[in-house]
C-alpha positions in Angstrom: -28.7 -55.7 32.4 -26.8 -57.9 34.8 -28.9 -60.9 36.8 -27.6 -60.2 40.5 -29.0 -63.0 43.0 -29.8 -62.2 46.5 -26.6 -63.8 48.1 -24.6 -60.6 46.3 -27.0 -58.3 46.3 -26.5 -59.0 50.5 -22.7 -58.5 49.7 -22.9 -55.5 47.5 -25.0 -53.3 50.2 -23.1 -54.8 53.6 -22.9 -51.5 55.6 -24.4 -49.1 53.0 -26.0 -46.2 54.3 -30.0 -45.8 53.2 -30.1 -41.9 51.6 -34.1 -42.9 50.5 -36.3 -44.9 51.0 -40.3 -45.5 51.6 -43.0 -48.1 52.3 -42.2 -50.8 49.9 -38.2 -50.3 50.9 -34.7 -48.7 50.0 -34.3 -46.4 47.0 -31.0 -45.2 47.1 -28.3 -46.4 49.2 -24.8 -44.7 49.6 -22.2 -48.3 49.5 -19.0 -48.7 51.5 -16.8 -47.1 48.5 -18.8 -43.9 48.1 -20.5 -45.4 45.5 -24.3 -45.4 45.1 -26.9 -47.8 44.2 -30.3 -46.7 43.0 -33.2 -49.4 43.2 -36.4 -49.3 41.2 -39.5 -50.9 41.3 -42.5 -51.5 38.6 -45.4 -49.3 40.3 -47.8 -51.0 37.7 -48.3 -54.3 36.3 -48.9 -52.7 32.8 -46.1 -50.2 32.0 -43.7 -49.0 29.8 -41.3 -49.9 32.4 -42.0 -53.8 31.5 -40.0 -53.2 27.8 -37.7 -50.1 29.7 -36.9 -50.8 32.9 -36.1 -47.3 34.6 -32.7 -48.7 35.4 -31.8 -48.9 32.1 -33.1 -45.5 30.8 -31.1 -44.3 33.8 -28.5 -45.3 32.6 -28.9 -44.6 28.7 -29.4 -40.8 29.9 -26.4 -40.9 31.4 -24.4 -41.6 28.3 -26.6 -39.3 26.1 -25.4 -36.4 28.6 -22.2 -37.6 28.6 -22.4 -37.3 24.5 -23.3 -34.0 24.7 -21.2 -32.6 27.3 -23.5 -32.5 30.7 -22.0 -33.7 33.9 -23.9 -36.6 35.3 -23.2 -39.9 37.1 -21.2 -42.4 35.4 -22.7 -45.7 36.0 -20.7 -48.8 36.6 -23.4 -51.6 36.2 -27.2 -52.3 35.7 -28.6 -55.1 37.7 -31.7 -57.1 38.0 -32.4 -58.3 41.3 -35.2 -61.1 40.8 -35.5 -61.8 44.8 -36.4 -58.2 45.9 -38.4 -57.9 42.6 -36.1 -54.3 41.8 -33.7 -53.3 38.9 -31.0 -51.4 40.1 -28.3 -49.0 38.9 -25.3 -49.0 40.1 -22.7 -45.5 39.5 -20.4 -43.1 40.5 -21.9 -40.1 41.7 -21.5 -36.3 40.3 -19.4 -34.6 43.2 -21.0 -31.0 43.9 -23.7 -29.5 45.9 -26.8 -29.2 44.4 -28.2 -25.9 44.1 -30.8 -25.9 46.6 -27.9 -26.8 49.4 -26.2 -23.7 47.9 -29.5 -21.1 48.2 -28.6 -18.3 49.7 -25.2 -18.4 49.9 -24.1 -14.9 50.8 -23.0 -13.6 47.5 -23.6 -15.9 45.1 -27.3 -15.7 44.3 -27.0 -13.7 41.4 -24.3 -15.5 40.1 -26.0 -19.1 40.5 -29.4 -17.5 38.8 -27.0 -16.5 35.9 -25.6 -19.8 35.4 -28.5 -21.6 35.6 -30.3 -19.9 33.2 -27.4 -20.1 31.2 -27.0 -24.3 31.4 -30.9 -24.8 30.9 -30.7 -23.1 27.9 -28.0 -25.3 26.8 -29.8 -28.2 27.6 -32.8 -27.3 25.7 -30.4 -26.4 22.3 -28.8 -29.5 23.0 -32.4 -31.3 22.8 -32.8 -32.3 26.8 -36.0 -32.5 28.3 -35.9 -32.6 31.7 -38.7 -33.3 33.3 -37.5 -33.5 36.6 -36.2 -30.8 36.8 -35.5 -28.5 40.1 -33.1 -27.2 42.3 -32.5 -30.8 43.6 -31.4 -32.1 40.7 -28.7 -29.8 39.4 -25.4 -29.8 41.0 -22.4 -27.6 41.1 -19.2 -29.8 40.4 -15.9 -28.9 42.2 -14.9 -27.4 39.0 -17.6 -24.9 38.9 -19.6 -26.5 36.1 -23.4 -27.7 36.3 -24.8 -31.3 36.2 -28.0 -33.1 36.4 -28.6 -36.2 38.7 -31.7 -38.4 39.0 -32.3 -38.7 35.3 -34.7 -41.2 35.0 -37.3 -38.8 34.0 -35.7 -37.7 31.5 -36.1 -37.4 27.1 -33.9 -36.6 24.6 -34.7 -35.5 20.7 -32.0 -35.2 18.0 -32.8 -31.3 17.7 -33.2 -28.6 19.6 -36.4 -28.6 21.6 -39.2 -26.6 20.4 -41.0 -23.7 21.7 -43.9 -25.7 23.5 -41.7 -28.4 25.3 -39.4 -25.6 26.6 -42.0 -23.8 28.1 -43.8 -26.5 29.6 -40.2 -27.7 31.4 -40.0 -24.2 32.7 -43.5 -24.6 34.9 -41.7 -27.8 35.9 -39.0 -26.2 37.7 -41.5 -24.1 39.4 -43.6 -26.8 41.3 -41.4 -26.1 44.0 -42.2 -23.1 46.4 -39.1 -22.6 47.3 -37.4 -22.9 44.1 -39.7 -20.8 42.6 -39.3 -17.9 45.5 -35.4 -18.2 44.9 -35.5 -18.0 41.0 -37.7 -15.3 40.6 -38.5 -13.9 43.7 -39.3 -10.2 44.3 -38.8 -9.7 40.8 -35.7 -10.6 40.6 -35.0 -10.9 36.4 -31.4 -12.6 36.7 -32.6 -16.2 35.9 -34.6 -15.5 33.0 -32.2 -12.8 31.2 -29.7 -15.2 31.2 -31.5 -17.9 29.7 -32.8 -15.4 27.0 -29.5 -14.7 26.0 -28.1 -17.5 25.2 -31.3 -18.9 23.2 -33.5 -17.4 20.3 -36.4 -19.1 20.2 -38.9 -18.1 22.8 -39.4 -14.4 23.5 -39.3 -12.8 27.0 -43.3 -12.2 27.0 -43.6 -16.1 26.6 -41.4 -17.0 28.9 -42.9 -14.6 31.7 -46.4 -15.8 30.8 -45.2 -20.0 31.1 -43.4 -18.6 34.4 -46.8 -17.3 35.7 
């Protein structure tokens, strides 16, 4: 992690446009070269953060998916930015669309369900727990692949996950109403058949019951 003093930090985001932000200040900011920088801030005085700064596990997630074949944002630099009390990561965004700017899309429901199913499995065999994960945080690339972004929240294990943790991220990517309407609404069994079939650990009675 870099030191960045406030005279660059000025520099750095001269004309960048504010994507987030809330009542303590900017989150993520899109900078001049279409590159972003995401700023974090300790939310307690006693955290893990204080050893693992949320910059910095950003950033080691990002090469863990990159070791494992997941398109993600490739980041450029960590920074600590004393004078606005933030760390900061600083990368190249995934190009896509994430999935919920693609709901609906007149044919492609079906097919989106299919491949989603499809790539969580995948991330669970390739040991990814994603627990932030929704319909906001996956992305279809230009090349027609999926990614993750916003991978702070995010662990890793050398194994496959087991039964229990894949479940529980399942209720995860249904805290959303409208995600949850989308992947399984009506009925609809496209999301979960595909995830079944390309993983052989949970059942489809378990799955249904996590699903609720």
């Amino acid at each position: 992690m870099q030191a960045l003093d406030h005279a660059r930090y000025l520099d750095l985001v001269q004309g960048a446009e504010v994507l987030e932000a809330d009542g303590t200040g900017d989150k993520v900011l899109r900078l001049v070269d279409g590159s972003m920088l995401k700023l974090f801030r300790r939310k307690r005085l006693i955290s893990s953060a204080a050893w693992y700064p949320y910059a910095t596990r950003f950033a080691d997630n990002c090469q863990t998916l990159a070791q494992r074949a997941v398109p993600c944002p490739q980041v450029r630099c960590v920074f600590r930015i004393a004078a606005i009390e933030r760390d900061a990561v600083h990368y190249t965004p995934l190009p896509g669309q994430t999935l919920r700017q693609l709901l609906h899309e007149v044919g492609r429901d079906d097919e989106l369900r299919r491949q989603l199913g499809g790539f969580i499995a995948y991330l669970h065999e390739k040991g990814i727990y994603f627990r932030s994960a929704h319909l906001g945080n996956v992305v279809l690339t230009p090349e027609g692949t999926l990614g993750l972004i916003d991978i702070a929240d995010m662990k890793t294990y050398r194994q496959p996950l087991r039964k229990a943790l894949r479940l529980r991220n399942f209720k995860h990517m249904l805290r959303y109403t409208e995600d949850r309407q989308w992947l399984l609404g009506e009925g609809n069994p496209t999301f979960v058949q595909a995830y079944l079939a390309a993983q052989g650990i949970c059942s489809e009675t378990e799955l249904k019951h996590a699903l609720g």
